[in-house]
C-alpha positions as MATLAB code, in Angstrom:
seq = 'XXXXXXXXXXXXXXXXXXXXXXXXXXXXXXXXXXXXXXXXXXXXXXXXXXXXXXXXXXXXXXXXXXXXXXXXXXXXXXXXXXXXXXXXXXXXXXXXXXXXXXXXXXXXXXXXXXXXXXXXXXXXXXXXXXXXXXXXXXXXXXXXXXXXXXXXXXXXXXXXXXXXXXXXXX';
ca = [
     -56.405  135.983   63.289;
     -59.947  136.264   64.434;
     -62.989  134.451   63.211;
     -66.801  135.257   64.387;
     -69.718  132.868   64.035;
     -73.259  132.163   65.615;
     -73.724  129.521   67.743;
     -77.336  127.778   67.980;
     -79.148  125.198   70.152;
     -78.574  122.290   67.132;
     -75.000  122.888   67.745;
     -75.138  122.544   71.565;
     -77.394  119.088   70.926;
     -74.956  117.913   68.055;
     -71.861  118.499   70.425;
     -73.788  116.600   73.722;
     -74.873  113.530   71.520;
     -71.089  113.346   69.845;
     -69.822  113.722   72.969;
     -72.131  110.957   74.495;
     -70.908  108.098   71.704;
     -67.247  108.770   71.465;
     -66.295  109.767   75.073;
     -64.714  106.575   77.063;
     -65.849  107.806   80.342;
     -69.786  107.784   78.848;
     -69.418  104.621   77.436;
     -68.190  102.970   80.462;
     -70.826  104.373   82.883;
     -72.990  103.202   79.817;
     -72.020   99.475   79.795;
     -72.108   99.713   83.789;
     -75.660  100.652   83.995;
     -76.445   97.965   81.428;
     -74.787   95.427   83.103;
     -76.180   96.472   86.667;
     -79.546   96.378   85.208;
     -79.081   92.802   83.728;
     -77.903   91.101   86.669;
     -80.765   93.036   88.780;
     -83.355   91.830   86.800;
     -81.749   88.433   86.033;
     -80.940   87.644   89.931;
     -85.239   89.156   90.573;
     -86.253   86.309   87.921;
     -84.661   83.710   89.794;
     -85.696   84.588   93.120;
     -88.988   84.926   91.935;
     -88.914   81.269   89.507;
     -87.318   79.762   92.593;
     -90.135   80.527   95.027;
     -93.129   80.543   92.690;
     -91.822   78.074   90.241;
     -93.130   79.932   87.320;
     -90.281   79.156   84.983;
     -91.728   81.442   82.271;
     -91.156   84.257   84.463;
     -87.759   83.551   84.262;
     -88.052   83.259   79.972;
     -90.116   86.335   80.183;
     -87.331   88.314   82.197;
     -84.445   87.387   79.710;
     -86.466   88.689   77.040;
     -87.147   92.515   78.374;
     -83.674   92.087   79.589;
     -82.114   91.836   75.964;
     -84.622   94.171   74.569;
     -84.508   97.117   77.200;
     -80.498   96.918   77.569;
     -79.277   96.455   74.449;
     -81.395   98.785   72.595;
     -83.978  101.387   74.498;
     -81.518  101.831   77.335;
     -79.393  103.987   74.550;
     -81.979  105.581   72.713;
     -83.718  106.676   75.894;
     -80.545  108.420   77.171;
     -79.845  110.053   74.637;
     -83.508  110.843   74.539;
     -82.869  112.450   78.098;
     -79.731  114.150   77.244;
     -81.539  116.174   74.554;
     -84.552  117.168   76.224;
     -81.856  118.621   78.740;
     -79.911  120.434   76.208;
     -82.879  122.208   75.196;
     -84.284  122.635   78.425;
     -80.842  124.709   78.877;
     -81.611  126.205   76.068;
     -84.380  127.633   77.122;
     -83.278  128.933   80.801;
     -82.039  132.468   81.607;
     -78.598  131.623   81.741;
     -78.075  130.183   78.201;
     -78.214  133.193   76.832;
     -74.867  134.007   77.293;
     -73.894  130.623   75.516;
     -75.422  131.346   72.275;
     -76.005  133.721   69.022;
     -72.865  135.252   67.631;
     -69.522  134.517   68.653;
     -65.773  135.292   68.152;
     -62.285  133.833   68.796;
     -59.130  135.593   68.621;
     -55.856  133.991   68.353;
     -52.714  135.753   69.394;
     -49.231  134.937   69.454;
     -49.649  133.249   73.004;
     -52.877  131.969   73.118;
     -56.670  132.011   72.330;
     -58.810  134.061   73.834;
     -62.641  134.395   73.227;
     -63.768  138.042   73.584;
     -67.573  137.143   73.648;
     -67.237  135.051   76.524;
     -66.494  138.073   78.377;
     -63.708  136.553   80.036;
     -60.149  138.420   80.737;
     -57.631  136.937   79.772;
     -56.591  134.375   76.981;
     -56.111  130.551   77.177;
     -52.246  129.626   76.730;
     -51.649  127.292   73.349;
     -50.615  124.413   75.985;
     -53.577  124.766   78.026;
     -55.458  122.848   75.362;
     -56.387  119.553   75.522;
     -57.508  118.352   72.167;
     -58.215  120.069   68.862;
     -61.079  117.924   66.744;
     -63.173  118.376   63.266;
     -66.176  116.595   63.312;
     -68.308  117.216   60.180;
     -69.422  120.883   60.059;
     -67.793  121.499   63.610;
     -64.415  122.451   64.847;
     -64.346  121.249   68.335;
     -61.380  123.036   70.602;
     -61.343  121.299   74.439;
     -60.374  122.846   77.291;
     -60.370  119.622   79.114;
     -62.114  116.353   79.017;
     -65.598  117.575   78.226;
     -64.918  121.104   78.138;
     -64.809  122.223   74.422;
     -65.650  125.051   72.446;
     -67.750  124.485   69.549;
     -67.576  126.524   66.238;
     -69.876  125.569   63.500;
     -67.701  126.402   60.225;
     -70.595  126.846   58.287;
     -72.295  129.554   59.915;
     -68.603  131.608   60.284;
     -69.472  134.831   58.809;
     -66.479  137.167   59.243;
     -62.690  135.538   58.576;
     -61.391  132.034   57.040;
     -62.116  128.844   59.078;
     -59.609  126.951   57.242;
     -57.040  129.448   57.454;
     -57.871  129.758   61.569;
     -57.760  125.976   61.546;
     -54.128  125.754   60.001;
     -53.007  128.633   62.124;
     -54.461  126.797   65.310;
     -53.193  123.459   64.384;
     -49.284  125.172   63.802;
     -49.409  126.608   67.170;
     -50.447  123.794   69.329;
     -47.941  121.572   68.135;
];
């Protein structure tokens, strides 16, 4: 069974920013840099109250505190993490990474011709199959996945390579 499909730059963005709410490994560097923050700028204002005695600084702290951390600390990341997705985007090597694509799957494995890669990827080798949406997400590893839009598939059934994937990972 062998589906193709085009892969874009709102796919590659769609796939970072899932990746960046749902992973556990995000999220706890996430609530670690918020909390590292907090307690910097919470243990500054009361060094600084305690030797100037301006207690507003103090007040004044608390407040950027709650309003950077909990909500412009995520925003801005994510911020970041798309500018860098389409800074990708736009290098020499991304070419490779996008416009039309096709995976194969055989009796033993997956394989993805338009990789240019030898070789397939065993059933067992994968980690995680996932439908998100429009997207059919098939990791590799961890973070490693490979990202099919279903509705830009233009040659063969996604549902039917879905069913047929699903079978033979189990």
């Amino acid at each position: 069974m062998k589906i193709k499909y085009t892969l874009d730059l709102e796919d590659l963005v769609f796939y970072n920013l899932y990746f960046f709410d749902k992973s556990p490994g995000v999220q706890r560097r996430l609530k670690l840099q918020k909390l590292g923050i907090s307690v910097f700028v919470i243990t500054s204002s009361i060094l600084l109250t305690y030797f100037t005695g301006l207690w507003y600084v103090f007040l004044s702290s608390g407040c950027v505190v709650l309003f950077y951390v909990f909500t412009s600390l995520v925003s801005s990341t994510k911020n970041q993490l798309e500018k860098s997705v389409r800074s990708y985007y736009e290098s020499e090597e991304a070419r490779k990474d996008f416009g039309e694509k096709e995976v194969e799957l055989t009796e033993t494995g997956i394989s993805f011709p338009s990789e240019g890669a030898e070789g397939e990827v065993a059933y067992s080798e994968i980690f995680k199959i996932e439908e998100v949406e429009k997207y059919l997400f098939i990791y590799l590893g961890i973070s490693r996945a490979y990202i099919i839009n279903k509705r830009s598939v233009f040659e063969g059934e996604i549902e039917e390579f879905k069913k047929i994937l699903l079978s033979k990972k189990i």
